[in-house]
Legacy VTK file of the C-alpha trace (Angstrom):
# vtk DataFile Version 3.0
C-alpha trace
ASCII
DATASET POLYDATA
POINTS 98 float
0.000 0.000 0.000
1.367 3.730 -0.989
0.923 6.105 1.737
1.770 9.669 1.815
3.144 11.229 5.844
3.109 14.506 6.271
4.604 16.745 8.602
4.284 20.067 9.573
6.972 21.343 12.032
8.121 25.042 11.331
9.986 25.383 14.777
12.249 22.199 13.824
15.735 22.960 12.765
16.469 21.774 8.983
19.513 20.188 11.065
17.019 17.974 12.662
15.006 17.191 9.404
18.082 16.179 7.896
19.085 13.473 10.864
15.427 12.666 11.096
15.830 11.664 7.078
19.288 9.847 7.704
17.647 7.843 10.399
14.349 6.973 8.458
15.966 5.487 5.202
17.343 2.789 7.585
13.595 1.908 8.563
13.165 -1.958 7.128
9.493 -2.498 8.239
8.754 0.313 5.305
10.041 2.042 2.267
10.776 6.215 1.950
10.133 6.257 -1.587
9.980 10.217 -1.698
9.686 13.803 -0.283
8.265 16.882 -0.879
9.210 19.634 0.921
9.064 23.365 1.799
11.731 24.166 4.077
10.685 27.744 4.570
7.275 26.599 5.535
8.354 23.479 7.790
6.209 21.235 6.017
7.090 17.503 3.907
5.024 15.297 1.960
6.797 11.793 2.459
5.697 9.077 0.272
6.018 5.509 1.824
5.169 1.878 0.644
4.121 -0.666 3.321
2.025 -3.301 4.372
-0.186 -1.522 6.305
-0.889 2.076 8.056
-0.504 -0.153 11.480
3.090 -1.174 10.220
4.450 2.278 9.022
2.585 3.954 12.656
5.381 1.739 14.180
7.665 3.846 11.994
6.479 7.574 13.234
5.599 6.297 16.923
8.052 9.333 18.012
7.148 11.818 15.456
3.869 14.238 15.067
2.889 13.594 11.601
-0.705 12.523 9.792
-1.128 9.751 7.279
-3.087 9.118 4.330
-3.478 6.148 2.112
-2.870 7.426 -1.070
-3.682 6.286 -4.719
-1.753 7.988 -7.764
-2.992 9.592 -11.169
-0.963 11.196 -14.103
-2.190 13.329 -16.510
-1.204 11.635 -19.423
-3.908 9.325 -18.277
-6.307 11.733 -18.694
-6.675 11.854 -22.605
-9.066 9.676 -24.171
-6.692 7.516 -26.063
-4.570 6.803 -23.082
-7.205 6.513 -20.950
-9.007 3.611 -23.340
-5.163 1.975 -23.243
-5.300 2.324 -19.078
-8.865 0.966 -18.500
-7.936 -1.982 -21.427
-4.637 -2.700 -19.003
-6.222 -2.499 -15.947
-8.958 -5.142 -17.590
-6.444 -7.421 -18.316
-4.437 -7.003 -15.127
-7.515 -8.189 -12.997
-7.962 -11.130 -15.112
-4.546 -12.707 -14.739
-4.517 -15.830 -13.280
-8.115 -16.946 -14.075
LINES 1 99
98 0 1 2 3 4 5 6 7 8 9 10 11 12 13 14 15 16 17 18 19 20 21 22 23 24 25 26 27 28 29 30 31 32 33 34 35 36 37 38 39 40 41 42 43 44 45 46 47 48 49 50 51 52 53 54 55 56 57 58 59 60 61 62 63 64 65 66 67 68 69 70 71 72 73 74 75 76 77 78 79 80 81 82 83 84 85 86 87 88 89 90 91 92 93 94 95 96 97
């Protein structure tokens, strides 16, 4: 499952972030995949994979954050030729195996 953390800490030092980030890519009960980030504002958009919210709460059990199971679209998608191609994947996808 794809989840996306966010955190919103303006008093926290960038110092801190930074250790906070060095300390988190170690994490083997999830996967960082990415960030997003506005240091000025003290705020990150972390996306993680794992098996469950329960497992990656184990991960933040420390930190003030909210998380979100997340889902992902791309625009290219949204033409009617590729979306035809995406619904005609996805068709086939579900049908493996059977």
């Amino acid at each position: 499952m794809e989840y996306m953390v966010v955190h919103k800490e303006p008093e926290l030092s960038w110092e801190i972030v930074e250790e906070n980030w060095r300390r988190l890519a170690l994490v083997e009960n999830a996967t960082w995949v990415k960030t997003y980030y506005n240091q000025k504002e003290g705020v990150r958009f972390c996306v993680w994979l794992a098996p469950s919210m329960e497992e990656l709460k184990k991960t933040f059990s420390d930190i003030d954050v909210s998380m979100y199971e997340v889902e992902e679209t791309k625009p290219d998608l949204w033409g009617e030729a590729k979306w035809r191609e995406h619904l005609e994947a996805e068709a086939t996808a579900d049908t493996l195996g059977d």
